[in-house]
C-alpha positions as CSV (number, residue, x, y, z in Angstrom):
1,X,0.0,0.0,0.0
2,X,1.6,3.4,-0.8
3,X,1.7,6.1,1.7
4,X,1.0,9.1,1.7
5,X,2.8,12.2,2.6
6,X,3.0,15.6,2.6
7,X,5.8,18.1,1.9
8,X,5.3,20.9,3.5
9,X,7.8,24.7,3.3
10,X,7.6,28.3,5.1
11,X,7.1,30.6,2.1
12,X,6.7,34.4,1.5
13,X,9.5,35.4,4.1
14,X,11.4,37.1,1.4
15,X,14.6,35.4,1.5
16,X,14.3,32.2,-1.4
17,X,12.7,31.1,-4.4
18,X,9.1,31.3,-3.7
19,X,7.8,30.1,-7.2
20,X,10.2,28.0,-7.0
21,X,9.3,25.8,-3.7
22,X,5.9,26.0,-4.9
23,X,6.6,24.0,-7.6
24,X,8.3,21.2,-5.7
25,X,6.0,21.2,-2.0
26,X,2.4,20.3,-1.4
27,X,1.7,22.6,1.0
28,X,3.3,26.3,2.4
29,X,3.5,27.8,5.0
30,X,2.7,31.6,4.4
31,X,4.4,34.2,6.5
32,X,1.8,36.8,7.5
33,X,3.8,40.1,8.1
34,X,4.7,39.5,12.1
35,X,8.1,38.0,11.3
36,X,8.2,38.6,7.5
37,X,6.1,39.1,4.5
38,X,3.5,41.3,3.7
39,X,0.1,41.4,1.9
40,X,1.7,42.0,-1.7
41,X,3.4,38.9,-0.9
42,X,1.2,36.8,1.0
43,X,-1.4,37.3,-2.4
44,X,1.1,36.0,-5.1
45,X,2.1,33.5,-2.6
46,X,-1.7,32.4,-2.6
47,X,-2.2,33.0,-6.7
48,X,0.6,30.7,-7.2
49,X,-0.4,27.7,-4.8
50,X,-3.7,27.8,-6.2
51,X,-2.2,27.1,-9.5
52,X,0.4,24.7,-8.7
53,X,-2.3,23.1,-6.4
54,X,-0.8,23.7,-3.0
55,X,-2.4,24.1,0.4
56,X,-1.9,27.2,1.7
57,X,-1.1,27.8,5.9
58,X,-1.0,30.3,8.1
59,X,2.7,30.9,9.6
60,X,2.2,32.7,12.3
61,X,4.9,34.4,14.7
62,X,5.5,36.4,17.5
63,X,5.2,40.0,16.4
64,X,9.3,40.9,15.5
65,X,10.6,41.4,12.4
66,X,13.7,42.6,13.4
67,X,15.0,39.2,14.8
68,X,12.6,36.9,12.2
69,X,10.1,35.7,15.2
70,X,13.4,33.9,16.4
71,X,13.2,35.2,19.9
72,X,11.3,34.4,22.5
73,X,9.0,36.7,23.8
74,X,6.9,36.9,26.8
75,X,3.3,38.0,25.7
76,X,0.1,38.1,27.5
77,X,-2.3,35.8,26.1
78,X,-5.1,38.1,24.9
79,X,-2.5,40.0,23.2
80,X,-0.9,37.0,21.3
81,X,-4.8,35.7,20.8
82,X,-5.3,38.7,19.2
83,X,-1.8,39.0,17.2
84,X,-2.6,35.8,15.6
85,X,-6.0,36.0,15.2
86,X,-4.7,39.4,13.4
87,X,-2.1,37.3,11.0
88,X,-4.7,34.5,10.0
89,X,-7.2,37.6,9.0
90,X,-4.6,39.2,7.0
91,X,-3.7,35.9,5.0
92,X,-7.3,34.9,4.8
93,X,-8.1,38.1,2.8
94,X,-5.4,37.0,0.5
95,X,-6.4,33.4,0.4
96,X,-9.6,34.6,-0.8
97,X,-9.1,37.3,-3.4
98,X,-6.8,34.5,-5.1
99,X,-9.6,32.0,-5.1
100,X,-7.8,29.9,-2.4
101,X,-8.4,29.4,1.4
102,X,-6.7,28.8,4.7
103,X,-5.8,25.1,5.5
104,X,-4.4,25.3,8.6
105,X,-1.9,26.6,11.4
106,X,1.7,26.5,11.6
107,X,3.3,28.8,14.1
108,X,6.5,30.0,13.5
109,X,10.1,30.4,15.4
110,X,10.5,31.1,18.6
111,X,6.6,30.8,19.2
112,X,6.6,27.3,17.3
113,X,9.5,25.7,19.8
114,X,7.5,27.7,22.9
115,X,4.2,26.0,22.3
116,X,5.5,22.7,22.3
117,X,5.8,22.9,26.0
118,X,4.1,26.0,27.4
119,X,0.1,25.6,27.7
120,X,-0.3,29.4,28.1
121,X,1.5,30.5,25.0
122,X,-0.4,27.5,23.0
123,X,-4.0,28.2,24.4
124,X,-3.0,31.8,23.4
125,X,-2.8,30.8,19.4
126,X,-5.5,28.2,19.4
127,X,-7.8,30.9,21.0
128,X,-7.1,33.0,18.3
129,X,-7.2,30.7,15.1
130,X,-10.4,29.7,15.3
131,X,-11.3,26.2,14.1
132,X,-8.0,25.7,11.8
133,X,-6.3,22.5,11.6
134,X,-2.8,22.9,13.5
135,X,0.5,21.5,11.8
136,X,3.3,20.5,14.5
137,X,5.9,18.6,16.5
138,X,4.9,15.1,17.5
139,X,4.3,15.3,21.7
140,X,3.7,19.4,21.6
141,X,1.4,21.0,23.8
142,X,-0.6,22.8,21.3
143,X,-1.5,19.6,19.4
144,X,-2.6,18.2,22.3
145,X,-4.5,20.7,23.2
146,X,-6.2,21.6,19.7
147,X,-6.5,17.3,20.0
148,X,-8.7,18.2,23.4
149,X,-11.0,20.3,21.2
150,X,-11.6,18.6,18.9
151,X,-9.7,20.2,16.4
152,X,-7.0,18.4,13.7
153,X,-4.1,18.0,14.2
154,X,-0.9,17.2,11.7
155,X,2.4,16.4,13.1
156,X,5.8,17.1,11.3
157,X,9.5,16.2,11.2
158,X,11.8,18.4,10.0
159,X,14.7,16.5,8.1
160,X,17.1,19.5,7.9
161,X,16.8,20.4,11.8
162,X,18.9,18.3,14.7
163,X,17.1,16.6,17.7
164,X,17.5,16.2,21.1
165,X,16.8,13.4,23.1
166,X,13.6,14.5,23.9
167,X,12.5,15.2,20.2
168,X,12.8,18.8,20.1
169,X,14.5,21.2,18.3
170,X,18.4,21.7,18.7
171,X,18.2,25.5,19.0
172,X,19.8,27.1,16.1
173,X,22.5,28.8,18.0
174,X,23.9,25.2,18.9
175,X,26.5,23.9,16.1
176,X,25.0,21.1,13.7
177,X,21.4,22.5,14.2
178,X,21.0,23.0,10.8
179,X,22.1,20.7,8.1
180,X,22.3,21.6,4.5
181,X,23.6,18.9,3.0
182,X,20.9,18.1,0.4
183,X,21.0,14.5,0.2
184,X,21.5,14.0,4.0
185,X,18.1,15.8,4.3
186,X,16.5,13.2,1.5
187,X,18.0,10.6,3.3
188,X,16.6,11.6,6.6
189,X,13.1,13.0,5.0
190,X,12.6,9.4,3.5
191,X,13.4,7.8,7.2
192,X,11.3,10.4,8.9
193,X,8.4,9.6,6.5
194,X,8.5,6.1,6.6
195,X,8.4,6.3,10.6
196,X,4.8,6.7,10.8
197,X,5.3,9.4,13.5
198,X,4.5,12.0,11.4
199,X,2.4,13.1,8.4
200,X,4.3,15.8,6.5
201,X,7.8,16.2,6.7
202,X,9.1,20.3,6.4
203,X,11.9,21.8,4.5
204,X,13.1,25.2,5.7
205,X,12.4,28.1,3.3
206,X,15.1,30.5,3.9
207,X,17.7,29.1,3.0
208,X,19.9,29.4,-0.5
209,X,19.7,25.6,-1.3
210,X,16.0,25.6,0.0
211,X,14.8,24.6,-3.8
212,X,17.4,22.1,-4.3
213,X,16.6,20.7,-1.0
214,X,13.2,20.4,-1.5
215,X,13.2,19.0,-4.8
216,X,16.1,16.2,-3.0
217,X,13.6,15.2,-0.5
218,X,10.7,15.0,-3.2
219,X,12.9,12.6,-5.4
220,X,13.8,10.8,-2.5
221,X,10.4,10.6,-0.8
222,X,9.0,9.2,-4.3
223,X,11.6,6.6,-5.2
224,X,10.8,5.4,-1.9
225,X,7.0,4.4,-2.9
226,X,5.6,7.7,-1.1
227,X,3.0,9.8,-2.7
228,X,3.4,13.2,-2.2
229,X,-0.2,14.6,-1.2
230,X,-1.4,17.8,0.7
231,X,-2.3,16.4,4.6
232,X,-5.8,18.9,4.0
């Protein structure tokens, strides 16, 4: 039986080949102006996944540019409802105009690793996301809280990050977070996919080799017997 699996990218942060991730990923993650991004952006983002047939997401992040969301920050929770509630809005106007809608959730940097573990912070984005499916890593807080809801939920690996032993994140600022060696992602996509633990694996946007690393893992992930399929 062939599996099924999604391929998943953060898009529309200015900093790589938007058009051309789109044409390798089944579903992207759209910045919505807090860490990067802006409406211009976020609406050709959206015309071109509805073309290449790609899922669109909301990415959403603490509200700081100036360090790419990649700092923690501490918010109270009506603000961050409301900051996120604010982000979705703005990428759902988008989403729309280009005949396209919002899929799901996906929070980004520093909020992303904070919500795996801190309820506050994750009640905080669910509150203001409505209904949306959420997209994130296996044993996090906010999946198991959307899960408590009733909402869906989509857990991801990330191929191109480090672990630790608890199956989180190796920070960035730690040495062999981030690897970029193309095939060593592929390689580690295809075991992460055929794990079962997760449902969409996710290729880093903003990064010069991002295309080439994406298009790796898609080669990879389909010689292996997977079909690549949007998880919405």
């Amino acid at each position: 039986m062939t599996r099924e699996i999604d391929l998943n990218a953060d898009l529309g942060e200015g900093v790589t080949d938007d058009v051309g991730l789109l044409g390798v990923v089944t579903s992207a993650n759209v910045a919505c102006g807090y860490h990067a991004g802006d409406e211009a952006t976020m609406r050709m983002v959206c015309e071109e996944a509805v073309r290449r047939g790609v899922a669109v997401g909301a990415q959403v992040s603490y509200a700081d540019r100036a360090n790419f969301g990649r700092v923690e920050m501490e918010v109270d929770h009506d603000v961050l409802r409301d900051q996120v509630a604010h982000q979705v809005s703005l990428l759902n106007d988008a989403a729309l105009a280009s005949g396209a809608q919002v899929a799901y959730l996906k929070p980004h940097g520093a909020l992303y690793n904070r919500v795996v573990h801190d309820e506050g912070q994750a009640r905080a984005v669910l509150d203001g996301s409505g209904r949306l499916p959420v997209l994130g890593l296996p044993g996090a807080a906010i999946l198991r809280l959307a899960e408590e809801a009733g909402r869906a939920v989509h857990r991801e690996g990330f191929p191109d990050r480090a672990y630790t032993a608890q199956g989180t994140l190796v920070p960035r600022t730690e040495p062999g977070a981030v690897i970029t060696d193309a095939q060593v992602i592929a390689a580690r996509a295809v075991e992460l996919a055929q794990s079962g633990d997760v449902e969409s694996v996710c290729v880093h946007g903003d990064s010069p080799g991002a295309v080439a690393s994406a298009e790796a893992v898609r080669r990879a992930l389909e010689t292996a017997g997977m079909s690549l399929r949007g998880f919405t």
